[in-house]
C-alpha positions, 0 to 999 in steps of 0.5 A: 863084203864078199861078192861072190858069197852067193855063188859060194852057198849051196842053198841058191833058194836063200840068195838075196842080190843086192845093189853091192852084188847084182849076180842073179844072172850067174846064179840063174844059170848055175842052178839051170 
């Protein structure tokens, strides 16, 4: 699993969190 894949895709609208990577937090203030 790669953790951090949410932060690596350009499209943070098609980010799902889940249990294995709680990072809506930094997504949050990436897209801020």
């Amino acid at each position: 699993l790669q953790p951090n894949r949410g932060l690596r895709k350009p499209n943070f609208e098609n980010y799902e969190p889940t249990v294995e990577e709680p990072r809506m937090l930094d997504v949050k203030e990436l897209r801020a």
